[in-house]
N, C-alpha and C positions, 0 to 999 in steps of 0.2 A: 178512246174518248179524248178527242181533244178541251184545253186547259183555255190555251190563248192559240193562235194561231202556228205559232212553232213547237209547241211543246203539250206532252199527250200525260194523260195521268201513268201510262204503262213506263213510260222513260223516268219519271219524277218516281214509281212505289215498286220495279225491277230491281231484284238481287236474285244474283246468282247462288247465295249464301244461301238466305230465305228458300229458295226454290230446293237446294239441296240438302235441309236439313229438314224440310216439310215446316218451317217457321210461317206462322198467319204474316202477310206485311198487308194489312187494307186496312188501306183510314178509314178512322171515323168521319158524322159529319163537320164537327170542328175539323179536325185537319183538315177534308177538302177545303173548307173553306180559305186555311193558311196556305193550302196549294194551288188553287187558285190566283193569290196573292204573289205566293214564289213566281210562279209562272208567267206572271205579269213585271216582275221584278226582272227576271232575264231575258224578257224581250225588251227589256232596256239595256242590259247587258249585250245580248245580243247588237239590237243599232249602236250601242256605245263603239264595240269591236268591231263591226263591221263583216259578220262573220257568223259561222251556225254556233253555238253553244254547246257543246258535247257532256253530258250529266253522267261521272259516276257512279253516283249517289244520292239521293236525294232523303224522302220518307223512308224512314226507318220505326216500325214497330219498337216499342222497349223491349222486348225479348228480342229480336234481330238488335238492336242497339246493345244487349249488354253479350252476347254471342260475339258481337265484332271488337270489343272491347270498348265500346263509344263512351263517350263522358255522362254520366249520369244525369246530366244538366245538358245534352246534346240537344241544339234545338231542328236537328233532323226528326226528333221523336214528335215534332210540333209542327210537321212539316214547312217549319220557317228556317232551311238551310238546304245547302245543295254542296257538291261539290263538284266543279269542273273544268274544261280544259277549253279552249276555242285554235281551231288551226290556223296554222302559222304563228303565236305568241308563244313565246316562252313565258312560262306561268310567271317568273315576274315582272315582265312586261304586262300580264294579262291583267294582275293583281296594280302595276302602279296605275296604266289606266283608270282602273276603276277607282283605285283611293284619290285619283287626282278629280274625278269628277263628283257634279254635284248629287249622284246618286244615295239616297238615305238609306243604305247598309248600318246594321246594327254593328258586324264584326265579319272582318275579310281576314284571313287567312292564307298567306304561303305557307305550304303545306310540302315540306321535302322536297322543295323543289319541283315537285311533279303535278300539282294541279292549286287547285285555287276554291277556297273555303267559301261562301259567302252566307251570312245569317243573317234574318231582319229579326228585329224587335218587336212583340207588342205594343208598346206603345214609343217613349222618344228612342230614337238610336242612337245609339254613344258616334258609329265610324271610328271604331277601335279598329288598328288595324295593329299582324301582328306576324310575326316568320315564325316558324318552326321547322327543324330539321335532327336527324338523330342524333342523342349525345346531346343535345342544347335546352331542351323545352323551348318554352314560349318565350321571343324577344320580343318587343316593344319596336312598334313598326316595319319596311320590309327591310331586310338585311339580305346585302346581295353576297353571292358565292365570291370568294376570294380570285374565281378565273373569271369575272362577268355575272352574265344574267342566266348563263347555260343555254341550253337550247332548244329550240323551238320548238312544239308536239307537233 
């Protein structure tokens, strides 16, 4: 079932986790409704990069949300977050693009270096934006690796 034109509900509520532990992941109809929204959100992502959007995560059930260890406050659970990668960016290239545009993201995330958070708000969005890598928690805006940006997915 497609969402918006590039993105399907199967791509946005797939886990391989889910699938292998027999975990329910189907939204309710509030969430389709916030995944509707997502999904309209990264095809602005999408034109912003210039490029397909790659989702490894998106809707997460709260029992698949606390199985993966997600933050109790995860607004995957709310289907108003994703996490993902677009080819040829190194996630923080991927990540400064989008903090530099005027895209209304609640909270963007470098995420290990290896893919790129993004969550809306219900109502105003902060555009908190914010790195994280192991050993560090959460710093306050992106922080680049001591050899660069790293490299490209």
């Amino acid at each position: 079932m497609n969402l918006t034109p590039f993105f399907t509900l199967g791509e946005l509520t797939v886990s391989e986790t889910a699938s292998r532990l027999g975990i329910e992941n189907t939204p309710d109809p509030e969430v389709m409704k916030n995944l509707y929204r997502l999904a309209t959100f990264l095809e602005d992502v999408r034109a912003l990069a210039g490029g397909p959007v790659l989702v490894s995560s998106g809707y997460r059930s709260p029992a698949l949300n606390k199985v993966i260890g997600g933050s109790a406050r995860s607004a995957h659970m709310s289907g108003l977050a994703a996490d993902f990668n677009v080819p040829g960016f190194a996630p923080y290239k991927l990540a400064a693009l989008i903090a530099a545009s005027q895209l209304a993201f609640d909270q963007l995330i470098l995420e290990f270096d290896a893919w790129v958070h993004l969550g809306l708000a219900l109502d105003k969005p902060r555009r908190q934006v914010l790195t994280i890598r192991k050993g560090t928690g959460y710093q306050s805006g992106l922080v680049m690796l001591a050899n660069g940006e790293g490299e490209a997915f």
